[in-house]
N, C-alpha and C positions, 0 to 999 in steps of 0.2 A: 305276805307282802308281794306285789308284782316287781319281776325284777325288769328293769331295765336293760337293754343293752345296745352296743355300739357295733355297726356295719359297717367293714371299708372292703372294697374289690380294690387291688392292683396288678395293674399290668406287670407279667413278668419278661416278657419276648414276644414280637411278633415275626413272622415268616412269611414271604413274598411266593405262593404256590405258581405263579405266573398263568395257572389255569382256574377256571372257577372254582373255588371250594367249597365243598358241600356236604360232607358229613365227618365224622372224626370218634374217633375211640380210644379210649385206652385200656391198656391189656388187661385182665382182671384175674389173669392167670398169676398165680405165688410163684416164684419171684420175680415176674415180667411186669409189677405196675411201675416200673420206672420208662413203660416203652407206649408209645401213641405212635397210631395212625392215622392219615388223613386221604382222602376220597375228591377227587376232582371229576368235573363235570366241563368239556369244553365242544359248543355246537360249533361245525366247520363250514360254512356257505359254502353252496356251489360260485364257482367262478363265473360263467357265462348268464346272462342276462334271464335267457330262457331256462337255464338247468335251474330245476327246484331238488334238486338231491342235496340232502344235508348229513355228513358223517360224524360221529358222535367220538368224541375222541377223551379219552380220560388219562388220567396217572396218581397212582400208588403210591405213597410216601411214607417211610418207618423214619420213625425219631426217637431218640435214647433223650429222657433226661437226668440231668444230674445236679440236685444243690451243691456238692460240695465243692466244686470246682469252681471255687470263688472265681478266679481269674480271667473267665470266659463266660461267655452266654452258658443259660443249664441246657438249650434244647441242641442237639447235635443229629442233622438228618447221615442215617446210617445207609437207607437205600432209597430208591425211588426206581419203581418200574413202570411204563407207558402202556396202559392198556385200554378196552374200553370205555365210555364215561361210565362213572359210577355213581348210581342214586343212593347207595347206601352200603353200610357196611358193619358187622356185631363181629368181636373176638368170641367164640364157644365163652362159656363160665366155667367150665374144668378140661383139665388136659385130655385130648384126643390120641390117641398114640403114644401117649408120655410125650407130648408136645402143646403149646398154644397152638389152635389154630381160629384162622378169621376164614367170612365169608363176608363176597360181596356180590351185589345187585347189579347188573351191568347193563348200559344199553342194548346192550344183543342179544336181551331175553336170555342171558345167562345167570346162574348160580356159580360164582365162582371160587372154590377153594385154596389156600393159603397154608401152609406150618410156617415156625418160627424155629429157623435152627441158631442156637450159638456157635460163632466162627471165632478164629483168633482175635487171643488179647479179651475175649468175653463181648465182641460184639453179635449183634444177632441180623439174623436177614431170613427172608421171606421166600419160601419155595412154593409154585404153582404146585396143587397138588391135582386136581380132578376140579371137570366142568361140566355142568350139566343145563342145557338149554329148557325152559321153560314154554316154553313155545315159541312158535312161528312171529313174525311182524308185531313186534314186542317190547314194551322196554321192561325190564323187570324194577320195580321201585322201592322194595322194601322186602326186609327179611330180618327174621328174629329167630334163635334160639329155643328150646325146650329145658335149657339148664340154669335157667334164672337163678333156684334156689340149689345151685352147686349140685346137681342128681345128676350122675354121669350113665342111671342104667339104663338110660333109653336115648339115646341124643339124635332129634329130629331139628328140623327148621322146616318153618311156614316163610310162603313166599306169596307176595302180589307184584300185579302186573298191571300194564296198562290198556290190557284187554278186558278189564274187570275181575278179573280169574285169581285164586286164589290158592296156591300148591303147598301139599305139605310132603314133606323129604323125609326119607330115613340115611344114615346115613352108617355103613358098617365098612370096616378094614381101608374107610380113605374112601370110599365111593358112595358118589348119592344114588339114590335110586328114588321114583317118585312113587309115594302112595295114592295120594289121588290128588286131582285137581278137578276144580268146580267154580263157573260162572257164579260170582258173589255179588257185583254190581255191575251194574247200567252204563257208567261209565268207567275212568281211573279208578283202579282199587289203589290209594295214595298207602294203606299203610295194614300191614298183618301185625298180629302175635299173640305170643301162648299166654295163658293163665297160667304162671309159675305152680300155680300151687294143685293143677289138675291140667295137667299136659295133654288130655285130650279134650280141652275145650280149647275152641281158636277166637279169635274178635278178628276182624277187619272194618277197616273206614272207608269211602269212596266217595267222589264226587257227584255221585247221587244226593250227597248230605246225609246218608244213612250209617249209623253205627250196626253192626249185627254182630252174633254172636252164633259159634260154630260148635257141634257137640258129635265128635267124629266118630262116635262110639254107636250112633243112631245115621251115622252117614251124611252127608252135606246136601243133600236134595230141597232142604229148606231149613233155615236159622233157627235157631232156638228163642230167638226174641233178635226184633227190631228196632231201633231206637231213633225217634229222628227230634233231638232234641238238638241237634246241630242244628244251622242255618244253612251253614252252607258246607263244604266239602270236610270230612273229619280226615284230619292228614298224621294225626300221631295218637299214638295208643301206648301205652304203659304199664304192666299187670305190674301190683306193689312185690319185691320179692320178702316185705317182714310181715305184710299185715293180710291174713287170706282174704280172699274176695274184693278186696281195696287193687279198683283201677284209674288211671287216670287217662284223659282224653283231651286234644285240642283241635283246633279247627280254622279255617280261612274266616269262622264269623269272630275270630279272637278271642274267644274264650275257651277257660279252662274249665273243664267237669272233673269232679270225684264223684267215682259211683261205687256202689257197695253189688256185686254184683248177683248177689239174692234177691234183689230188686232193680230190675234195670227200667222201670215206669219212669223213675224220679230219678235226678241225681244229685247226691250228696249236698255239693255246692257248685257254685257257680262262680268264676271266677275272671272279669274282666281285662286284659290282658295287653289292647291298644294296637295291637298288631297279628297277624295271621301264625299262629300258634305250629312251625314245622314238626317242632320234636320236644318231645316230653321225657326225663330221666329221674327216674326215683336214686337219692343218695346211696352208696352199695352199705352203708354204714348205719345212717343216719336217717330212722325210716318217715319224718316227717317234712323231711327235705325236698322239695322237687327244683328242677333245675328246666328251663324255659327257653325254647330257641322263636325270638316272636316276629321274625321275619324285617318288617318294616322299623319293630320297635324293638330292636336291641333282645337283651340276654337279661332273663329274672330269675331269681334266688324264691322260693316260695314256701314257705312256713305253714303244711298244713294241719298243724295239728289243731286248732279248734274248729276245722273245716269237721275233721275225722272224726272228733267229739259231738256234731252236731250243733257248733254253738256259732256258726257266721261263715266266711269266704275265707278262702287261702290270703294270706297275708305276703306283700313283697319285702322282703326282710334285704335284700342289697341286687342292686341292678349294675349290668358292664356294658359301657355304652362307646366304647373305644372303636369299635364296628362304624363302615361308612358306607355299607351295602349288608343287600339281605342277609341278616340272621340262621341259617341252617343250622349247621350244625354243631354240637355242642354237648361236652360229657363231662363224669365227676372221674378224676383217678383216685384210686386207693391209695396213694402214696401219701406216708404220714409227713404232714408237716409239723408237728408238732414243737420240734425242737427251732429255737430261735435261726430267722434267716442271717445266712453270714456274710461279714462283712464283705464288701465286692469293689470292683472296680466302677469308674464314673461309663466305663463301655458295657461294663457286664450289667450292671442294676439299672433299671429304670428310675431316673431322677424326678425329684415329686417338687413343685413349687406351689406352696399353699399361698395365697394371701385373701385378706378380708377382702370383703365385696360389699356393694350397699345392697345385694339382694337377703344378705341374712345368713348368706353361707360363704365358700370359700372357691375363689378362682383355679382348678386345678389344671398344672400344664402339666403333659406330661408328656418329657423326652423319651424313646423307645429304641433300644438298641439291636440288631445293628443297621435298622436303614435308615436312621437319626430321623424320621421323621418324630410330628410333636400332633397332639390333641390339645385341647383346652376342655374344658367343662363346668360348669359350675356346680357345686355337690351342698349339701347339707352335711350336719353333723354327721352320721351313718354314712356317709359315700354315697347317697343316692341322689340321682341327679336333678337338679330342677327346672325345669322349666321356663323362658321367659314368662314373666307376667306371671308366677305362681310363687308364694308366701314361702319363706323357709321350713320344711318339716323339722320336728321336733325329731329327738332320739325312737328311736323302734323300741315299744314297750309291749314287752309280753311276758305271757311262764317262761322260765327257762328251757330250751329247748331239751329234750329227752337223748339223752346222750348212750354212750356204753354203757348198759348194766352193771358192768366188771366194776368201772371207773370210771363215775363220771368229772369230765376237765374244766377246768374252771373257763374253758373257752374252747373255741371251733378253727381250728386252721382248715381250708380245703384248696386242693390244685385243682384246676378244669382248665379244659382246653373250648375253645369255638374257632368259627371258620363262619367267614362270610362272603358271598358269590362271587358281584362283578367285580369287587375290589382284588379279588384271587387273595385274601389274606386268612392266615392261621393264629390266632392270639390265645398263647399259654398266662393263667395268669391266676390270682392269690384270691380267695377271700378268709378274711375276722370275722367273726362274731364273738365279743367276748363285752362282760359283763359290764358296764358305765358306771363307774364306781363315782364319777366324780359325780352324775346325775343323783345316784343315792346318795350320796354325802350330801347334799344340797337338800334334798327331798327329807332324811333322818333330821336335821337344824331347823 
């Protein structure tokens, strides 16, 4: 029997960054998945008429959250430091020094490094630790980790640029040091990273439209395969960390690829998407999971497990549409929700006001605390949103998603955070997936 089931996204808290927002993480270090960070992007005009000089100015933000603190919002900004803008930013996936540490991409062709120390009372804060410039007239745009799959005995990072160029780091006692860097595309290299499961293959995307593939062990003087199955610019890349060879890719032509990377001719599926695809994140958990930053069109939840079976397209299993500017950035935290949300105040919890619609689905406003602003949206059963002039969707019916081995739950709680540009906002916030029991009861009669 196919089981049915029911998708709802809610809002938990939004945050007013006052500068562009554009990327966001959270920590994936044990016992730091209660801590997110977020990455600002803010261009400065020249003043005078004739001055074309633009200074690129960013800031830093660490946030603690917490469910159980009914009483108050769960996100609590701990630090904030003004630095560079920043295109991007990854926590390591194991401790560095007996510490988390992050790295980010910064306009000034920097690599720039981060720890997390606990300070009193158990709160945490962020120490520069070492920077290393990338090159000359430069923005550096993206970097990723070599510890996807928790391997702490080599820990490198690959970097692109906006020169095309493509660097990969080692990094030992807190200091990077570069191994080599190599002209990868024609234009913006929009995005690197490792193949979790063989760290010395690298991928990068660029505004060439070109995907390629890096095999460091033969040297970077030419790609090990070329892929120009994009259209247009490929700006995110995603090695699976549960399934080898299983990558994901998106693009300014708004689609999503799975490719299996023993054959990069073809890929996998294909997946339509409605908006310019910035960032791609496999679940840390949940390996058929991907999560979707699609620029113009909001935040999707995507189901690929019959994509990965060979049997059709990634499917959108719950979309967040609460976003009123571009889509960037956007990740899953490890932190279990599992146990029921508790009860909160009318300032702490986001109030929901359902009502019927003659479109088929239900009017959702939603109050968001604390800058009382409100959304509306119209949603279907599942929480997904509809469209003027398009029919009610029915409930999301598929296999059961592939849960823990150990144990699997009779349903899916997940926390993500996203961030979206000119509106400078950060929104933490819930999704369900759990089984429609009333649909099979209907459907068993």
């Amino acid at each position: 029997m196919v089981m049915a089931w029911k998708s709802r996204t809610r809002s938990l808290q939004v945050f007013d960054t006052e500068q562009s927002a554009d990327t966001v993480e959270w920590c994936p270090v044990s016992p730091n998945h209660n801590i997110l960070v977020c990455g600002t992007y803010q261009l400065q005009k020249g003043a005078g008429v004739e001055d074309a000089t633009q200074s690129r100015t960013g800031r830093l933000y660490l946030f603690d959250f917490r469910r159980e603190e009914s009483m108050s919002p769960p996100l609590t900004e701990l630090q904030r430091m003004d630095t560079p803008a920043i295109l991007d930013l990854k926590w390591c996936h194991v401790p560095v020094l007996g510490k988390a540490m992050l790295g980010t991409a910064a306009a000034t062709g920097e690599l720039q490094l981060y720890t997390m120390s606990d300070g009193q009372e158990g709160s945490c804060s962020l120490q520069t630790l070492s920077s290393l410039e990338v090159g000359a007239e430069r923005l550096a745009l993206s970097l990723d980790w070599s510890t996807g799959r928790m391997d702490s005995s080599d820990v490198r990072l690959v970097c692109s640029d906006s020169a095309g160029c493509v660097s990969v780091l080692s990094l030992a006692e807190g200091a990077l040091t570069a191994l080599s860097q190599w002209k990868a595309h024609d234009f913006e290299a929009w995005i690197s990273a490792f193949s979790y499961w063989d760290t010395q293959l690298v991928y990068s995307g660029g505004d060439d439209c070109k995907l390629k593939g890096w095999d460091l062990r033969v040297g970077p003087s030419c790609p090990t395969w070329t892929s120009k199955k994009h259209s247009m610019g490929v700006c995110s890349i995603h090695s699976s960390p549960h399934r080898e060879h299983i990558l994901a890719t998106g693009s300014y032509d708004e689609q999503v690829l799975l490719w299996d990377g023993r054959n990069m001719r073809q890929p996998i599926s294909q997946s339509a998407m409605g908006g310019g695809v910035w960032r791609l994140k496999w679940h840390p958990t949940y390996q058929h999971l991907l999560l979707a930053a699609c620029m113009h069109n909001d935040f999707h939840i995507l189901d690929c497990q019959q994509a990965l079976e060979g049997s059709g397209s990634c499917s959108v299993v719950a979309s967040y549409i609460l976003h009123n500017s571009l889509a960037y950035g956007a990740d899953w935290s490890r932190l279990s929700l599992e146990n029921p949300a508790p009860c909160s105040t009318p300032a702490a919890e986001p109030k929901e006001s359902l009502a019927e619609s003659g479109g088929g689905g239900h009017l959702k406003i939603q109050y968001e605390s604390p800058t009382a602003s409100f959304d509306t949206s119209l949603e279907d059963d599942t929480g997904r949103y509809i469209p003027e002039g398009i029919p009610s969707l029915s409930s999301y019916t598929a296999a059961a998603p592939v849960l823990k081995p150990d144990r699997d739950a009779p349903s899916l709680s997940c926390l993500l955070a996203s961030c979206s540009f000119y509106d400078n906002m950060l929104h933490v916030w819930r999704w369900d997936w759990t089984p429609d029991e009333a649909q099979q009861e209907s459907e068993q009669h």
